[in-house]
C-alpha positions in Angstrom: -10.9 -33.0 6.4 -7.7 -31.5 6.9 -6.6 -28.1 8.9 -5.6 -25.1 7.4 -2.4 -25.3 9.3 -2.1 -28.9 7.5 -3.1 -27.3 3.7 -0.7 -24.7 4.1 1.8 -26.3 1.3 1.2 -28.7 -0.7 4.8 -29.9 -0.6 4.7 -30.3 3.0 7.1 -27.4 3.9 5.2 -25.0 6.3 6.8 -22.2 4.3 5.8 -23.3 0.7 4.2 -22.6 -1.9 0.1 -21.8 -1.3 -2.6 -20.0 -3.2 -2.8 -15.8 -1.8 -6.7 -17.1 -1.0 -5.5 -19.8 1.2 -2.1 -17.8 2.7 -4.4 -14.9 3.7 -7.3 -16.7 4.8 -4.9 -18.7 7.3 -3.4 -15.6 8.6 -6.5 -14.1 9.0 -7.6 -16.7 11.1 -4.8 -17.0 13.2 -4.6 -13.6 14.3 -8.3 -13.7 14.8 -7.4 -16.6 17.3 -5.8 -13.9 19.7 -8.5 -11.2 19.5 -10.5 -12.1 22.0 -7.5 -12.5 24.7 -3.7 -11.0 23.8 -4.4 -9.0 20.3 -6.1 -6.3 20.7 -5.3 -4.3 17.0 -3.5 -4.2 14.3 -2.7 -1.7 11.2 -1.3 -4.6 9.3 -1.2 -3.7 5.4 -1.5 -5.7 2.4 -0.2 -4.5 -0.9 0.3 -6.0 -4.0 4.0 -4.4 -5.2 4.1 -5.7 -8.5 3.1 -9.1 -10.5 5.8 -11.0 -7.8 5.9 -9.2 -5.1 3.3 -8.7 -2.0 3.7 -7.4 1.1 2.5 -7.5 4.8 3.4 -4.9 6.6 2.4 -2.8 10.2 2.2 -3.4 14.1 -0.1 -6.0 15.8 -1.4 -4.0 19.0 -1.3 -6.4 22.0 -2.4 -5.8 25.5 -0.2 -4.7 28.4 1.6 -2.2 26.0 3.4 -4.9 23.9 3.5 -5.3 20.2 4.9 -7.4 17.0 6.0 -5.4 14.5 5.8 -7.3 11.0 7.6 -6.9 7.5 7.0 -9.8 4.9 7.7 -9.6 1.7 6.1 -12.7 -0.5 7.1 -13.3 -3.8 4.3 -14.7 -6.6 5.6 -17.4 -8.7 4.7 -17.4 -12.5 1.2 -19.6 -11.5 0.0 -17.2 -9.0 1.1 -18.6 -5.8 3.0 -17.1 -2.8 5.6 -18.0 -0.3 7.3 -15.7 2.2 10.8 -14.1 0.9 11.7 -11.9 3.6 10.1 -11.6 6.9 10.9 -9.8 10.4 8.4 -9.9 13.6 9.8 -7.8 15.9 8.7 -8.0 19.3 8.6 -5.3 22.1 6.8 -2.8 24.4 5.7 0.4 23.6 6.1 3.9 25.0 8.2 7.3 24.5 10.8 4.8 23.5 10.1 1.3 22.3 11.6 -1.6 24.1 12.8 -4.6 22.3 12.1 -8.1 23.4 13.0 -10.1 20.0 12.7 -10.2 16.7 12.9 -13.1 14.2 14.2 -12.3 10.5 16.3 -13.4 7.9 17.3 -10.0 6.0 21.0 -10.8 6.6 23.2 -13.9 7.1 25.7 -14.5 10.2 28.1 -16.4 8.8 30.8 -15.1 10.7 29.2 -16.7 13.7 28.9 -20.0 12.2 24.8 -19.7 10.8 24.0 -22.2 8.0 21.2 -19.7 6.6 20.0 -16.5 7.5 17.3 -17.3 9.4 17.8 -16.3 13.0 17.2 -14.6 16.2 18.1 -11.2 17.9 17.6 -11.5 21.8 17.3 -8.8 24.4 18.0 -8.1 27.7 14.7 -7.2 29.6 16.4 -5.5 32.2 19.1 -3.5 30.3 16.8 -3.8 26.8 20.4 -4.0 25.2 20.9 -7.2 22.2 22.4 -10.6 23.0 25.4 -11.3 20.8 25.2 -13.2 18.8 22.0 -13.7 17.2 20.5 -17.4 18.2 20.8 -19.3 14.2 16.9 -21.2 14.2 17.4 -22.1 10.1 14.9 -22.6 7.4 12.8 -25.4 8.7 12.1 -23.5 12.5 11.3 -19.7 11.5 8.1 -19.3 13.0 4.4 -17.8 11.2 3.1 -14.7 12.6 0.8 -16.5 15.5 3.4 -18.5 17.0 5.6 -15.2 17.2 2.4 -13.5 19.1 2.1 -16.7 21.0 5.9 -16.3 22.0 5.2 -12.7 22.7 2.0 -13.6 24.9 4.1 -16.4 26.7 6.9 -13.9 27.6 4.6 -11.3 29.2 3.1 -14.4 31.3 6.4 -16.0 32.2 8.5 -12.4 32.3 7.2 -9.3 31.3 4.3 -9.2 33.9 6.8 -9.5 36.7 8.9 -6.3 34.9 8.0 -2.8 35.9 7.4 -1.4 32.8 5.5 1.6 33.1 8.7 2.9 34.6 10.0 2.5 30.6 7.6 4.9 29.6 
């Protein structure tokens, strides 16, 4: 039998089309996988917009003060199925004013510096919180799904973030 992760599109492309059942089940169960050591909440909300449009939307709560904040926007074909149109998982740490530490999207293009799509990275200091320049271009076939954002987020508290003092952000 094959994995969710495998079903996800039956063309193959991580980012296909996929039955809402099978899209939501799988992230369900993903961000399940972090519950019992990095997420510790969410407020994630799921609306149905109109006949082609649904949308994900809210902060995943994650220990140490961090957080992903997500905005997708799916579109519904004609047959009922869903793929992701518009997404941004913003990563960063909480407090009187939130920190950044990076956020995937693809709501505008960077053509000026030389991106083939729109599908890129924003990068931050964690010492001075300020943005890279310029955004890191990752292109349709490496935009990550909402777990292996958190897992990039859970990585960067264990290889940086623990090491930061950040209650002095607060």
């Amino acid at each position: 039998m094959r994995s969710f992760r495998e079903r996800e599109s039956a063309s193959g492309d991580p980012h296909g089309w996929n039955s809402l059942e099978n899209y939501l089940h799988v992230h369900h169960r993903r961000l399940n996988e972090f519950r019992d050591h990095f997420v510790v909440g969410d407020n994630l909300s799921y609306e149905l917009v109109d006949l082609h449009t649904f949308a994900i939307k809210g902060r995943v709560h994650c220990e140490h003060g961090l957080f992903l904040q997500v905005d997708k926007t799916l579109e519904i074909n004609d047959t009922g199925q869903v793929r992701t149109l518009r997404y941004s998982y913003h990563a960063g740490v909480a407090g009187d004013r939130d920190r950044p530490i990076f956020r995937y999207d693809n709501f505008h293009p960077y053509t000026r510096e030389g991106h083939q799509d729109e599908h890129h990275k924003h990068r931050f200091n964690q010492h001075t919180w300020e943005e890279t320049e310029p955004p890191e271009w990752i292109g349709r076939h490496r935009w990550p799904h909402l777990d292996q954002a958190i897992e990039e987020l859970r990585k960067w508290w264990a290889d940086v973030g623990q090491a930061l003092d950040l209650e002095s952000i607060e």
